[in-house]
C-alpha positions as CSV (number, residue, x, y, z in Angstrom):
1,X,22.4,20.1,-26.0
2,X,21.0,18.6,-29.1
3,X,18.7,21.4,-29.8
4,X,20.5,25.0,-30.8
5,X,18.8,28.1,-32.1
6,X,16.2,25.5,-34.2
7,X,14.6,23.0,-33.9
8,X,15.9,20.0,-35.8
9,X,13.9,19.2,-38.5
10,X,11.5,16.4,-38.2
11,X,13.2,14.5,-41.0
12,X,16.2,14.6,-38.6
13,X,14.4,13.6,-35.6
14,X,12.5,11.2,-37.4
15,X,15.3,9.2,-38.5
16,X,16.8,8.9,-35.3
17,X,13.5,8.3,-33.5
18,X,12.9,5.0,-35.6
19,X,16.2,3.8,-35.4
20,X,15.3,3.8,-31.6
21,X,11.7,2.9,-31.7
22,X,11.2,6.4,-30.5
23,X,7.6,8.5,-31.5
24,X,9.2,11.3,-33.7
25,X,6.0,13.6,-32.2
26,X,7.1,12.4,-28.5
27,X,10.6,13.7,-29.6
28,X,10.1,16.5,-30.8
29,X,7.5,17.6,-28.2
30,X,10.4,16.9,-25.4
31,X,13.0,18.9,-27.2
32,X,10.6,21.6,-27.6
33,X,9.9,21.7,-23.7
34,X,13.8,21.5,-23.2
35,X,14.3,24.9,-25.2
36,X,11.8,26.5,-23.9
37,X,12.7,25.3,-20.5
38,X,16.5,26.0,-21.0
39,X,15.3,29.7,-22.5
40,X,13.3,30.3,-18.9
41,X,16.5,29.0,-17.0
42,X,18.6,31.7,-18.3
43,X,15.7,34.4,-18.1
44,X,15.6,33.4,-14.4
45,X,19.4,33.1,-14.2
46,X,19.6,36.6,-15.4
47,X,16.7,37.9,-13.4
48,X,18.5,36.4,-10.2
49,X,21.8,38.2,-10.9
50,X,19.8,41.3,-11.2
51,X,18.8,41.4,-7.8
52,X,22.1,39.6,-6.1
53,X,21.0,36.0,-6.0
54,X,21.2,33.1,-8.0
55,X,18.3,30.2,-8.2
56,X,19.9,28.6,-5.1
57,X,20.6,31.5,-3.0
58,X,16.5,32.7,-3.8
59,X,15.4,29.3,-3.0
60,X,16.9,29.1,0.0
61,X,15.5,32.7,1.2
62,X,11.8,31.1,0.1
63,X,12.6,28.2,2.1
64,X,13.4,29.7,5.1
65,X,10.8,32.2,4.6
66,X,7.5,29.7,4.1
67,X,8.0,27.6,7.0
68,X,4.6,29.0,8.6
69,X,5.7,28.0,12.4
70,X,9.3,28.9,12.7
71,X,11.8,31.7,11.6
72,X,15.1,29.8,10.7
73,X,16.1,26.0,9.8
74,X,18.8,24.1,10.7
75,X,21.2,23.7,6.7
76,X,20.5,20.1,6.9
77,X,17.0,21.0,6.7
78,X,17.4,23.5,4.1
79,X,19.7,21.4,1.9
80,X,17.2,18.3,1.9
81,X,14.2,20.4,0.7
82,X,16.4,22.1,-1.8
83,X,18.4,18.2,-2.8
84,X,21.5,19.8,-2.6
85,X,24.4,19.0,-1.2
86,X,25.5,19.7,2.8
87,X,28.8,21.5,0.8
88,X,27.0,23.2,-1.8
89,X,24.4,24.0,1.2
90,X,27.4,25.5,3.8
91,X,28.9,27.8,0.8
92,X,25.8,29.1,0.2
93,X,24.1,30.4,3.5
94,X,27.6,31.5,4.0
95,X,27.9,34.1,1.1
96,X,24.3,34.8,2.1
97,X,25.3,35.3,5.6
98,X,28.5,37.5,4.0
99,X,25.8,39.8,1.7
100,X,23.4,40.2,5.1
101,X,20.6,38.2,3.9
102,X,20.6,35.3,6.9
103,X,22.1,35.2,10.0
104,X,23.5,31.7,11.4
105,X,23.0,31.0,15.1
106,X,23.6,28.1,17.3
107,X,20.5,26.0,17.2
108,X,19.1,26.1,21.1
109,X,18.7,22.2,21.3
110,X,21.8,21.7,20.1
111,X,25.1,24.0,20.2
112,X,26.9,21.7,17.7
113,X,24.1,22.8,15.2
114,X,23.4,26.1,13.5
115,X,20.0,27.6,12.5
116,X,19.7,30.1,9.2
117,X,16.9,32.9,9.4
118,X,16.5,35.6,7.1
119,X,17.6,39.4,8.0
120,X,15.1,42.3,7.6
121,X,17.0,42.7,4.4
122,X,16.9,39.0,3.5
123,X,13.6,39.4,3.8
124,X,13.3,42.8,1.5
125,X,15.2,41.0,-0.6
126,X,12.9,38.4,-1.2
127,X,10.1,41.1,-1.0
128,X,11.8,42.5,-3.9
129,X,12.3,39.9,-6.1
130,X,9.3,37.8,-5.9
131,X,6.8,40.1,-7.8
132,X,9.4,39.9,-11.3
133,X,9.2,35.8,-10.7
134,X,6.5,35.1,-10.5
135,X,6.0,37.7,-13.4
136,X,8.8,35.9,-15.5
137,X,6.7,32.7,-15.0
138,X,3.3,33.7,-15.3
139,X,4.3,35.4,-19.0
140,X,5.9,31.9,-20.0
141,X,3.0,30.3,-19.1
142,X,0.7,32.5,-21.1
143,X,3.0,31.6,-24.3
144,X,1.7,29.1,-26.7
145,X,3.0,25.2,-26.0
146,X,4.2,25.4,-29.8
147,X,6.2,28.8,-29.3
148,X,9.8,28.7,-30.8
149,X,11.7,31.3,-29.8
């Protein structure tokens, strides 16, 4: 990243922003957002491990969990609300399927297909960890737009 611990200095940014016909203010205002963005990432990351998930494995419990008319979705659907990949998709409702959060069930209409719902303790799970996220976020919010930390 081109940000570390600081900030570059707007000297620094100002120089390169001219040279590209760049705002300096519109730069630094975007690298400012990426730190505290990237600083959230790896509170959530960390928050995630905490309970045995990761940012994927979480949002594919909410996914399956907010569909207000049905209990499981097929991993095609999952994976195209999530933009991942159908790979990426199958390894991770397995190792939720291997740590008892889903189950994966042939889909009635059609026995080539599989359908994901979430386990009593999926759901606890995701009972359990919602609470400290929206937490995490809420406080991140509440911290000025200018914060450098």
């Amino acid at each position: 990243m081109f940000f570390l611990k600081d900030l570059p200095s707007q000297q620094m940014v100002g120089t390169y922003a001219q040279a590209y016909g760049a705002d300096p203010d519109h730069i630094t205002s975007a690298l400012m957002m990426m730190r505290r963005a990237s600083l959230l990432i790896r509170s959530l990351d960390a928050y995630f491990a905490h309970h045995g998930l990761s940012q994927l494995r979480f949002l594919v419990l909410i996914v399956i969990d907010r569909e207000p008319d049905r209990t499981s979705l097929t991993p095609n659907e999952i994976a195209q609300r999530i933009d991942v990949s159908k790979p990426v998709m199958t390894r991770t409702l397995q190792s939720l399927q291997k740590d008892g959060l889903i189950t994966l069930s042939n889909n009635p209409s059609d026995g080539r297909s599989k359908e994901a719902a979430l386990t009593p303790d999926g759901h606890q799970r995701l009972q359990d960890t919602l609470p400290g996220y929206f937490k995490l976020l809420s406080e991140e919010m509440t911290k000025p737009s200018t914060a450098n930390s």
